[in-house]
N, C-alpha and C positions, 0 to 999 in steps of 0.2 A: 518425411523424417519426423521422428518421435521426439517429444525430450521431456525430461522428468522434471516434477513440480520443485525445482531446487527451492528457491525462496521459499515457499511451505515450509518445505524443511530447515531453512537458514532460522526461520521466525522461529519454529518450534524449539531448536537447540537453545537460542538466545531467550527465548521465554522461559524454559527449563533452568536456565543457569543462573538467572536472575530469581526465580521463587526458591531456590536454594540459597543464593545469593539475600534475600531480602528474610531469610529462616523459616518459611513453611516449609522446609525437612524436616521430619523430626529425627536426631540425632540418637541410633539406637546399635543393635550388634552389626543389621544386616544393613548399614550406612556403607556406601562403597565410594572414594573419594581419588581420584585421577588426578595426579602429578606430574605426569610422564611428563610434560613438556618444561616444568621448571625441572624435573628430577636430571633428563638432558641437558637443559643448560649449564648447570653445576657442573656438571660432569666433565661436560666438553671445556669447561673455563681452568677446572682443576688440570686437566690435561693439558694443554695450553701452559698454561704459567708453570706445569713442572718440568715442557722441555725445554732443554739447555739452548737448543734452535728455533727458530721460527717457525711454528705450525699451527695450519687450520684446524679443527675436530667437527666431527658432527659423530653423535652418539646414536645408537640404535633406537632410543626413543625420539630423537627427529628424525632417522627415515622410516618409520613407521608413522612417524606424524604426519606426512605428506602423501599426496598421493606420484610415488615415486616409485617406476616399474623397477627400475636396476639402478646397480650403483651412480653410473652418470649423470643423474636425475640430481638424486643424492647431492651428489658432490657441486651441483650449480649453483645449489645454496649459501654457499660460503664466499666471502668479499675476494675479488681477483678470480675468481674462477668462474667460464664459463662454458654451456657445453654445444657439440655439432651433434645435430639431427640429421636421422634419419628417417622415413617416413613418419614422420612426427615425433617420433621416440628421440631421447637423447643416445646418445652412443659413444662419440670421442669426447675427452676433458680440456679445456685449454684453461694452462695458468698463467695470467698475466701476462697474456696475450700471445704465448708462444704456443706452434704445433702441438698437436698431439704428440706427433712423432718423438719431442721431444721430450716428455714427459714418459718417469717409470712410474711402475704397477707391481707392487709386490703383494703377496698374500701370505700371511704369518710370516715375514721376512723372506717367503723363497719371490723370487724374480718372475713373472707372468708374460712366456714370451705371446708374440702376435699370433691368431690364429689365420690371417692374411698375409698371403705371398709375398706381396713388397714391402708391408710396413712395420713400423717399429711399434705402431701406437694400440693398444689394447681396446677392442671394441667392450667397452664395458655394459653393453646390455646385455651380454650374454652370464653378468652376475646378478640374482634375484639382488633385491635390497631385504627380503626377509630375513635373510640366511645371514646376514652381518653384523656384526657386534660395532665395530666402528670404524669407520673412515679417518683417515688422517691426513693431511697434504703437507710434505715438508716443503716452504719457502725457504729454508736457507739447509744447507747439507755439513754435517756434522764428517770431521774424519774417517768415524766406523760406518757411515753410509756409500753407500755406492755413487762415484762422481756422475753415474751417466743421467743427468737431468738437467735444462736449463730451464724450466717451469718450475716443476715440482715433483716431488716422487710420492704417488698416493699409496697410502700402507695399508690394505685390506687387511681386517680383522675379524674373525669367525667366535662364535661364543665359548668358552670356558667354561666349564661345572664350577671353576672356581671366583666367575665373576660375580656368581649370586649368590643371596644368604640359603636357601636351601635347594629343593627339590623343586623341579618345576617340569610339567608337560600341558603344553598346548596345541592345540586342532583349530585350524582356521579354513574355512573355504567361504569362494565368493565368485561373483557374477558380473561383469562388465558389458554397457550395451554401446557399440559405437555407432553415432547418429549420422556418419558418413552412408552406413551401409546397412544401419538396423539389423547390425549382426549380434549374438551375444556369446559370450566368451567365459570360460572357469579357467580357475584356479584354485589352488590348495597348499597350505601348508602344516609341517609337523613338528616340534622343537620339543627335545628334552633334555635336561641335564639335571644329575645326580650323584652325590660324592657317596662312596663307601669305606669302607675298611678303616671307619676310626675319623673319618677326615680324610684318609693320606690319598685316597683313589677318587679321580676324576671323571665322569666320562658325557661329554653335550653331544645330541645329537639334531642333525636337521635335516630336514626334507621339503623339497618345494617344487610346486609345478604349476606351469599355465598353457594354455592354448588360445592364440589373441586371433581372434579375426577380424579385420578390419581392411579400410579400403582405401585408395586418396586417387585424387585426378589431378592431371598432370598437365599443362602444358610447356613446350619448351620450345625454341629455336637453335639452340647451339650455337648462337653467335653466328648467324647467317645473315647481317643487316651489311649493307654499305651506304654508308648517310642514315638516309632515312626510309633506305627501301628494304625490303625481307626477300632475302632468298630462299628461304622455306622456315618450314618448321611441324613440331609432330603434338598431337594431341594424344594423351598417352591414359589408359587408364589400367590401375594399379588392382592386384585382388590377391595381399598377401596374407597367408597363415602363419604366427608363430609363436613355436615353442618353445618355453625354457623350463627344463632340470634340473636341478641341482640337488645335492647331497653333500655335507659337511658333517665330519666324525673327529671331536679333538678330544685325547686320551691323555690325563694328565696325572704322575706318581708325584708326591711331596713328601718323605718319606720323614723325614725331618726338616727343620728349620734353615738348615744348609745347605739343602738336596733339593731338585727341580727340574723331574724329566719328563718332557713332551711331544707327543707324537698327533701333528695336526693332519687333517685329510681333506680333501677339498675336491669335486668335480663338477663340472656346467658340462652340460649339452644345451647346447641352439640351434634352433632347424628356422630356415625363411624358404616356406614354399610359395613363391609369388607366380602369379601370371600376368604376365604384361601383356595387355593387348593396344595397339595403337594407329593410328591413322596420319600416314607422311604427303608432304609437299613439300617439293622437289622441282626440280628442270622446268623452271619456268622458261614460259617462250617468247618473249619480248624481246626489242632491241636492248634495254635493262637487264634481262635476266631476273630479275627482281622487281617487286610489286611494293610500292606505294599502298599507304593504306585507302580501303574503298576502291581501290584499281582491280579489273579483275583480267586473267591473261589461260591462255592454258598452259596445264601445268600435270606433272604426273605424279598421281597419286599411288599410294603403294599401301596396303593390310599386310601388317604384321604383328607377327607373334614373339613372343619369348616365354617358354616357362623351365624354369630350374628350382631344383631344392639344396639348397646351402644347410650343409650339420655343419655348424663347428663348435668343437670341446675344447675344453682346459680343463686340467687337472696338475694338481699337483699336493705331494706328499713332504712334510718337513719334520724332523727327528731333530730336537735338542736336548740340551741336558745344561744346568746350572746350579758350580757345586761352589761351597767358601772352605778356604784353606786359610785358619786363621785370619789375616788380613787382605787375603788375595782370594778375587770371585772369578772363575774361570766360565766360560761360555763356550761352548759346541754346536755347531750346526751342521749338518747335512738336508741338503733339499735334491729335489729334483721335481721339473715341473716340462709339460709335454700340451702345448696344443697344435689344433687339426683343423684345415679348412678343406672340406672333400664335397665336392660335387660332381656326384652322378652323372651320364651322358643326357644334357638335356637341349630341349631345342634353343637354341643362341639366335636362331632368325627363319622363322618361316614368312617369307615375300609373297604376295599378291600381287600383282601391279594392273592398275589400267592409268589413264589418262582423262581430260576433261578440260572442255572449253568454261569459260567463266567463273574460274576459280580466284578467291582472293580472298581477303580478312579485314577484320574490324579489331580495334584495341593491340595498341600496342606492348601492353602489359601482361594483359591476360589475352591473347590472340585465340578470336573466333574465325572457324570458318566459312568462307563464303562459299556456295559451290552446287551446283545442279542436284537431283537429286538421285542420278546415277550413281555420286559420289559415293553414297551411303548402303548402293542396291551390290550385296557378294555378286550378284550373275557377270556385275561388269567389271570385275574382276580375276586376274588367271595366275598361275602359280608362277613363280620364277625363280625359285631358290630355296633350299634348307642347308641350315648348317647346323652342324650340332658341338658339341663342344663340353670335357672331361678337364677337370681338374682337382688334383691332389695338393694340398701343402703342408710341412709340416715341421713347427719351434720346439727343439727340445733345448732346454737347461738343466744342468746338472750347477751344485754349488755345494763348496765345505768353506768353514771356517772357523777362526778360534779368534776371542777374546779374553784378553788378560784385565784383570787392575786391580789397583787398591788405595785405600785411603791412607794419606800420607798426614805424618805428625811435623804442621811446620809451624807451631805454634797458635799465634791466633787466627792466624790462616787456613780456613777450611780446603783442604787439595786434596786431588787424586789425580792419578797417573794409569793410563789404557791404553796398549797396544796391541795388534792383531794382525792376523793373515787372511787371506782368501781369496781360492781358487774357484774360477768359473768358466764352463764349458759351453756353449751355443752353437748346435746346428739348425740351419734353414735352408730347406728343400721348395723346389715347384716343381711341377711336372703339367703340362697342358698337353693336351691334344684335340686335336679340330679337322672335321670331316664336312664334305659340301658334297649336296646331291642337286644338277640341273637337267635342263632338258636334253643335253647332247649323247644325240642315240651313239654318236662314232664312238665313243669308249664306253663299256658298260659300265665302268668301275662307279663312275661314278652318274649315273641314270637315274632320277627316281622311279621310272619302271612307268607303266602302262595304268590307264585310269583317267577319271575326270579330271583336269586341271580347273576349272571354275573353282573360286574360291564358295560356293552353292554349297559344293560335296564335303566342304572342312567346317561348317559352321552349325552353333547348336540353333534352338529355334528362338530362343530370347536375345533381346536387346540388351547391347550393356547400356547399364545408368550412368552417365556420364555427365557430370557438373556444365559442360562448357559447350553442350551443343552435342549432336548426334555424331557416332561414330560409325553405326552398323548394327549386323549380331556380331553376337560373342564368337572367336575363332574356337575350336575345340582340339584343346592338344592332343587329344587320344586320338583321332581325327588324321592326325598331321604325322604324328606317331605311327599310328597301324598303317599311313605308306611308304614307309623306309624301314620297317620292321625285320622284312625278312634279305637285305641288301648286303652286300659285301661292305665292309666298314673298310679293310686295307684299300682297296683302290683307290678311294674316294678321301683320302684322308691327306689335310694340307701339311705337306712337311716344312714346308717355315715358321706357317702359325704354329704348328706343335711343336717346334725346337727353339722358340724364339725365348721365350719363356720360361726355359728347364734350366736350371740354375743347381748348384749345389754350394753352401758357403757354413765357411766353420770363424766362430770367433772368440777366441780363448783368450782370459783374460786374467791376471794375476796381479793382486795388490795386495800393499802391505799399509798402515796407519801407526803413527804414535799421537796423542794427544793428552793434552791434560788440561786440568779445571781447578782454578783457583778461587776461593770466597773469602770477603773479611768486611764488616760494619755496613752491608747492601750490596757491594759489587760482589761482582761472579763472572768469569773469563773463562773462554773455553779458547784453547790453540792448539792447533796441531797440524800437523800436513800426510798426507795419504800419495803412495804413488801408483799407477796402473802401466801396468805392460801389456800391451795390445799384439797378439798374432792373429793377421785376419788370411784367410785364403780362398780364391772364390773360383767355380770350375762353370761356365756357358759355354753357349752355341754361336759362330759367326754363321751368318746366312750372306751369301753371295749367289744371286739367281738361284740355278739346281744344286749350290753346290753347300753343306753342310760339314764344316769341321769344328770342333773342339776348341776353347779358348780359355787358358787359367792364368789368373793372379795371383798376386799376392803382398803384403806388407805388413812390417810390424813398426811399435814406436812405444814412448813412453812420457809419459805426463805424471807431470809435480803439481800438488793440489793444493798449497796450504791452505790456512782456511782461521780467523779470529774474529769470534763473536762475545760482547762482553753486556753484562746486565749490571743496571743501579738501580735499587727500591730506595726510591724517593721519600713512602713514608710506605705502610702496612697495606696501602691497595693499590700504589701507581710506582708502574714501573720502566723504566726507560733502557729499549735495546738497539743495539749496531750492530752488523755485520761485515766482515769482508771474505767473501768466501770464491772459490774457484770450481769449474765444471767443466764435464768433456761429455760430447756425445757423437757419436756413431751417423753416419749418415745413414740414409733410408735406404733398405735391401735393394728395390726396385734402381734405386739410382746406382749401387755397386754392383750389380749386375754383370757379368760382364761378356752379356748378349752386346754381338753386333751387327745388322741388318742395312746391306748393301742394296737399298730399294730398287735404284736404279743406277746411271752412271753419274747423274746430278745427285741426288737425296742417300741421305745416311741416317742411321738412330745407333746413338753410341751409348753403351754403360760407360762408367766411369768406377773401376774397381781402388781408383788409387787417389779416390777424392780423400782430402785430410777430413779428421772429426772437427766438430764444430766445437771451439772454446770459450766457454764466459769468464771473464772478471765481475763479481756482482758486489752491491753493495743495497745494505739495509738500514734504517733508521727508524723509529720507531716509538711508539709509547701509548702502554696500557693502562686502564686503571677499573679495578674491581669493584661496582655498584653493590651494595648491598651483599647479599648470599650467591645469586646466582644471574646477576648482571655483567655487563660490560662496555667499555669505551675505547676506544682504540683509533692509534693511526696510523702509519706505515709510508716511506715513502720509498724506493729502489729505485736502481739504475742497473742496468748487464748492456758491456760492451763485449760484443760476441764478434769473434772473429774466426775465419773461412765458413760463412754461413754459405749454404748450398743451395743455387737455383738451375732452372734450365736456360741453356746458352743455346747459340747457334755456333758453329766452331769453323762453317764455308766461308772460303775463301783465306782461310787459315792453314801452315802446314800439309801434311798431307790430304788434307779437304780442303787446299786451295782452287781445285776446278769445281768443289762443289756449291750449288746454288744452296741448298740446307742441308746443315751437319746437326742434326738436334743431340745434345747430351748434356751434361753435368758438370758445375764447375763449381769453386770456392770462391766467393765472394771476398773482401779485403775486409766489407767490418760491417755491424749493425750495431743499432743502439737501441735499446729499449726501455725505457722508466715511465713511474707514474707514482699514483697516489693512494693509498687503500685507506677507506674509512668503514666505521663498526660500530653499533650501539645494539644491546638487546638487553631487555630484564621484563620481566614480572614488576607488575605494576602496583603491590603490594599495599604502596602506602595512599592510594586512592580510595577514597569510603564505595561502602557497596552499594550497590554487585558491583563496580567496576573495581574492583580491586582484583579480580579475576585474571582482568585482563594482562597482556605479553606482548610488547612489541619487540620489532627485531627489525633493523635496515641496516647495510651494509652494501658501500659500491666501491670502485674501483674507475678511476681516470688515468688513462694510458695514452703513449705514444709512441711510435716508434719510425727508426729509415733505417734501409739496405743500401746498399750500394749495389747495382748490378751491371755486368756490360755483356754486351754481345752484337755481331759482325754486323754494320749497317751496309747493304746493297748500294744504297745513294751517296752513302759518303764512303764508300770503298775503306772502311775503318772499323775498329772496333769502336763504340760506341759506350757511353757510362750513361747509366739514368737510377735515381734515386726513388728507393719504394719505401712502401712499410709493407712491414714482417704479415706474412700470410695466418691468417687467422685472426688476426689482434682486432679485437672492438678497441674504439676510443675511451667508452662509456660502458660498463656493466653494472648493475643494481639489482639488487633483490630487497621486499618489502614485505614483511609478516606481522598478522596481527593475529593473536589469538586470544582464546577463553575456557578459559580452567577453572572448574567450580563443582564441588558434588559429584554425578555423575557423569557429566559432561565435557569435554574440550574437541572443541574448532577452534579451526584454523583455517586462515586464506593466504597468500603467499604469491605475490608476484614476481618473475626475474623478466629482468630487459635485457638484451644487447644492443649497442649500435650497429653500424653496418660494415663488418671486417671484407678486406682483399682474401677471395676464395685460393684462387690460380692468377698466372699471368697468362694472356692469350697468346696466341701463336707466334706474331710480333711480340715480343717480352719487351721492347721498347717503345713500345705505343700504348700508351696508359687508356686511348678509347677501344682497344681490346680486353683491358681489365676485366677478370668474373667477379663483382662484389657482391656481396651475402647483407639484403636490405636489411635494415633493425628488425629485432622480435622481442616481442612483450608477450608474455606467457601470464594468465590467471587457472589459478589452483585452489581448491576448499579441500578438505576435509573434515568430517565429522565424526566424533565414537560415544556410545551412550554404554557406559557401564551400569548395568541390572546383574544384581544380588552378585557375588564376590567370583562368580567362575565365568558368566558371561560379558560378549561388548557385541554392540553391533556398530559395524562403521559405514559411515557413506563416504566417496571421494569422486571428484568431481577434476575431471584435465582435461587441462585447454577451453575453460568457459569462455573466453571470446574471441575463438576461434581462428585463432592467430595462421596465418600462411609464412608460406615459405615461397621465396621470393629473389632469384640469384639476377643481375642486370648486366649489362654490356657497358661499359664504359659511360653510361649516364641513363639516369633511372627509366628512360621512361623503352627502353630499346630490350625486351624481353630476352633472359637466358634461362631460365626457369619459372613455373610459378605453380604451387602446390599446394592444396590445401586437405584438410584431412578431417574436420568438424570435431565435434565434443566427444568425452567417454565419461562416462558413470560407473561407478562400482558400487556393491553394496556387500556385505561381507558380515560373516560372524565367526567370533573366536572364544573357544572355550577353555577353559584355564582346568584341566581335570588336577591337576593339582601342583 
């Protein structure tokens, strides 16, 4: 493993900044002086204090300040919010401690549905962070917003020709080395925007592209322990490639001072070509079944493959227009927004198997294996399975809307008065299909046909590098490929696994809002109430043994939302806000589903199409106060009592599952609770003598807590059972901590975020808290660096994941392994040039 001289570099920025700092510059035409990071903080503070609700901001020059691949990187940086990784990378956002799932994603106001089958939650890596103008998180939801969030609803914003004072095109490209795998990776981007015809015509354009290559090792168990002994577990190494796209075209007429029409464009592509290659233990042969650590027993081993390529897009197109009629400002919108999760037929499992005496493991955390050296030899290995596996998904939203208002003369009392309408349309499709080729000559349908079975004949001739101990060679999926290439795919093809899955669901939704806003000597009152009429319809497959038929839903209902949030300025920087606001959200596709799969004559898995949405009452409290120009202080405290929160039950022994031993499905919970505490300080450090006056600090955390209530059928006590959780995802503890240095032509920055350690899932027992998956604490270290020379060039360095933080899921107490991932450092180095 390589790794670049950072400190060199750390020393040289901060020596730089400081002979600036201390005046050997000489101050002349070709002087080039870097802002960006106090110029953001103003920005994001002025945003902030002018919404009527409670929202976070981060501006385009803090995600450019960080070394942050996509939005959800981004958005980690803000108090209360924090994010799920995926191989290393951020990808879901949790605000104040609640799902993803729960939280919306809109892009220039249109709706961002999921590009995944079941869920509701927006994988946000599949958006550059280049391509963004700003981020926003609503914590409290205003009338004319959309109730379906119980976090937050973040507001994707793409650039305007009309955000900047003139003309602007910039070229960026750059180079990333990952020291897992001593790979290195490009990227590039393009941004232009420029007004014409007078002023009145707008038009920004952007373009951006990466190709990441990098690696991570994996080991895991699955929650295969009982006490303190392991019934298997797999050592997994990861070898994915990916890319992201994007393109943003926003075309804006002003034609006069009353006139305001916009046509925004927006599309991502994300492609994840991974190859998983990994090594299983299994059927251990003791009186145990399971191995004690340092115990060694035989035990069957198994080589296996997986590789697939995952595209998924978003796109979407939004058309407005904002005109003033005298007193009254009218608002139009039409959107329509469409994404796609589509993978190709790839292989889902190519098996190897042999077996071996004296197998066993060390470290229960990171679990090594013990094991002869056959274990590691392809010859002693023979084929025993492929399956392959196609799947299609696909969210489209269509949405219109109208907003009215105007300001009202009520004396000394500043009011206005706004109401509106809007209609919203959402279809979500799956469609899976899944074929299995073995040895059995009696049907050919499904053979994989004549040839070596030694796994000798499927293997390249290198070794994978694998962190945690030897695995083998590398499997070769072309290899595995060319011998099911020229096969019959009907025969062979599992018709439960392919209908279990195929879903069709439409969710049409219509609301209406009145609200208004009152001000007079510091206060300011916003009240109003919003109502949604919900028609949901959902068409699956029940599977009973051979037998496949048809299964549709359906329900509608309607929710009243009001909603009172009031402000007092205390004096000209500190300001004190309340809230009492209301929300509705939608359960998860996967759970309204409404597949049902009659395993056997005990075991069932049920959707549930006619779970209710989930409802908060929330309350905010609060106070801010403006430091200086482009500081801030702040504190926050909420509460959300949510009720029919949704988990998995067991429903045996229950109703018509009363003869079975597991009914797994879906239900509504009676009530949760969630509150905590947000705290917030950032400014420019202005009034320190130099060079430190430079300097930026920035910390912001968030203490939370939360319980569910859940129950489900106990076998021992022939009952239904109640046991109390906390809400899946929530840390107790989140924190982020920036320091930076702005001076001349230089600004770094370093930037920590931590989490504590959130409830991932519940295990299988959802009533046995030592089946719990929890998600150990992560402490993430970030720099970056930019050295602006002469007025059109910067060059930047950034630096993620300096101390090397893993990922690390546990079994009901730390030390009993359910994951543990590590992924090492990434470097970038990068230059952008401002042609004008």
């Amino acid at each position: 493993m390589r790794h670049l001289p950072l400190p060199a570099l750390t020393v040289l920025a901060l020596a730089t900044a400081s002979a600036y700092a201390a005046g050997d510059a000489r101050a002349d035409d070709n002087t080039v002086v870097i802002a960006g990071q106090r110029v953001s903080l103003a920005r994001a503070i002025a945003a902030q204090e002018k919404a009527d609700n409670i929202v976070s901001v981060v501006s385009s020059d803090d995600i450019g300040g960080l070394p942050d691949k996509n939005a959800a990187e981004a958005l980690a940086r803000l108090p209360g919010v924090a994010v799920q990784r995926d191989q290393g990378e951020g990808r879901y956002v949790v605000v104040r401690g609640l799902d993803a799932d729960l939280n919306a994603v809109t892009i220039n106001g249109a709706l961002v549905p999921s590009p995944e089958a079941g869920r509701r939650a927006v994988a946000l890596d599949v958006l550059p962070a280049g391509l963004i103008r700003s981020l926003e998180v609503s914590k409290t939801l205003a009338p004319d917003q959309d109730a379906s969030s119980l976090g937050g609803t973040v507001e994707i914003k793409t650039l305007s020709a009309f955000d900047l004072p003139g003309k602007v095109l910039t070229v960026g490209a750059a180079a990333s080395r990952d020291t897992n795998t001593d790979r290195t990776s490009p990227s590039g981007n393009l941004l232009w925007a420029q007004r014409f015809a007078n002023d009145t015509v707008g038009v920004a354009a952007g373009l951006s592209g990466e190709k990441r290559k990098f690696g991570s090792d994996n080991v895991e168990t699955g929650g295969a322990w009982s006490g303190n002994r392991l019934g298997g577990f797999e050592l997994r190494d990861y070898l994915p490639v990916r890319e992201r796209h994007a393109a943003a075209l926003n075309l804006d007429w002003r034609p006069d001072a009353a006139s305001s029409y916009a046509l925004r464009g927006f599309v991502s592509r994300f492609s994840d070509d991974e190859v998983r290659d990994r090594l299983t233990v299994s059927s251990i042969s003791n009186d145990a079944e399971a191995l004690a650590e340092g115990e060694t027993a035989k035990a069957r081993l198994e080589r296996r493959l997986r590789q697939r390529k995952v595209t998924q897009e978003i796109g979407s197109l939004t058309a407005s227009a904002d005109n003033r009629f005298d007193a009254w400002k009218l608002h139009l919108e039409a959107a329509a927004s469409r994404a796609t999760d589509d993978t190709p037929e790839s292989i889902n499992d190519a098996r190897f198997r042999s077996s071996a005496n004296g197998v066993g493991f060390t470290n229960t955390v990171a679990p090594r294996l013990v094991a002869p050296a056959s274990a590691f030899d392809a010859s002693s290995y023979a084929l025993n399975t492929i399956t392959l596996q196609q799947r299609y998904s696909e969210d489209k939203a269509t949405q219109a809307r109208f907003d009215l208002g105007r300001d009202l003369d009520m004396g000394d009392w500043k009011s206005a008065i706004k109401f509106g309408a809007k209609a919203s349309r959402r279809d979500k499709d799956n469609d899976t299909n899944q074929w299995a080729y073995n040895s059995s000559k009696s049907s050919s349908a499904n053979y994989w046909g004549a040839g070596s079975t030694s796994l000798s004949a499927f293997v390249r001739p290198d070794t994978l590098d694998y962190a945690f101990g030897p695995i083998g060679q590398a499997i070769d999926p072309a290899a595995v490929r060319a011998r099911i290439a020229g096969l019959p795919r009907a025969g062979a093809q599992l018709a439960a696994e392919s209908a279990l899955d195929d879903f069709a669901m439409q969710e049409d939704i219509d609301a209406g809002y009145l609200q208004g806003t009152f001000g007079r000597e510091g206060w300011s009152v916003l009240a109003g109430v919003r109502a949604e009429h919900t028609r949901f319809t959902a068409a699956g497959q029940q599977v009973d043994g051979d037998t496949i038929s048809a299964h549709r839903a359906g329900r509608s209902y309607t929710n009243w939302l009001p909603t009172l949030q009031g402000r007092f300025e205390v004096d000209g920087a500190t300001s004190i806000r309340a809230a009492w606001s209301n929300a509705v959200v939608r359960a998860n596709f996967s759970q309204l589903a409404p597949g049902i799969s009659l395993d056997s004559s005990t075991e069932a898995t049920i959707g549930n199409p006619d779970l209710a949405p989930l409802k908060s009452h929330n309350l905010d409290l609060g106070i801010e106060r403006i430091l200086g120009k482009d500081g801030t202080l702040s504190a926050y405290v909420f509460h959300k009592d949510i009720k029919n929160f949704t988990y998995a039950t067991n429903l045996a022994g229950t109703g018509q599952w009363a003869d079975y031993t597991t009914a797994t499905s879906y239900a509504n919970g009676s009530s949760a609770k969630v509150k905590g505490i947000e705290l917030s300080y950032q400014q420019p450090l202005r009034m320190l003598p130099a060079p430190f006056n430079g300097l930026l600090v920035g910390v912001n955390g968030a203490i939370t807590s939360s319980d569910a209530i859940i129950d489900s059928f106990s076998a021992e006590a022939g009952a239904r059972v109640t046991r109390k959780i906390r809400m899946p995802g929530q840390s107790n503890r989140m924190a982020n901590v920036m320091v930076g240095y702005e001076y001349g032509p230089v600004s770094t920055r370093v930037a920590v975020n931590y989490k504590s350690p959130f409830l991932l899932e519940l295990g299988g027992d959802v009533l046995d808290p030592m089946q719990d998956h929890i998600v150990d604490s992560q402490k993430q270290v970030d720099l970056s660096l930019a050295w602006q020379f002469g007025r059109r060039w910067q060059l930047s360095f950034e630096a993620s994941n300096l101390n090397n933080e893993k990922y690390y899921v546990y079994q009901g107490v730390k030390a009993h392994n359910m994951q543990y991932e590590q992924y090492g450092r990434t470097y970038k180095i990068g230059l952008k040039a401002s042609l004008f």
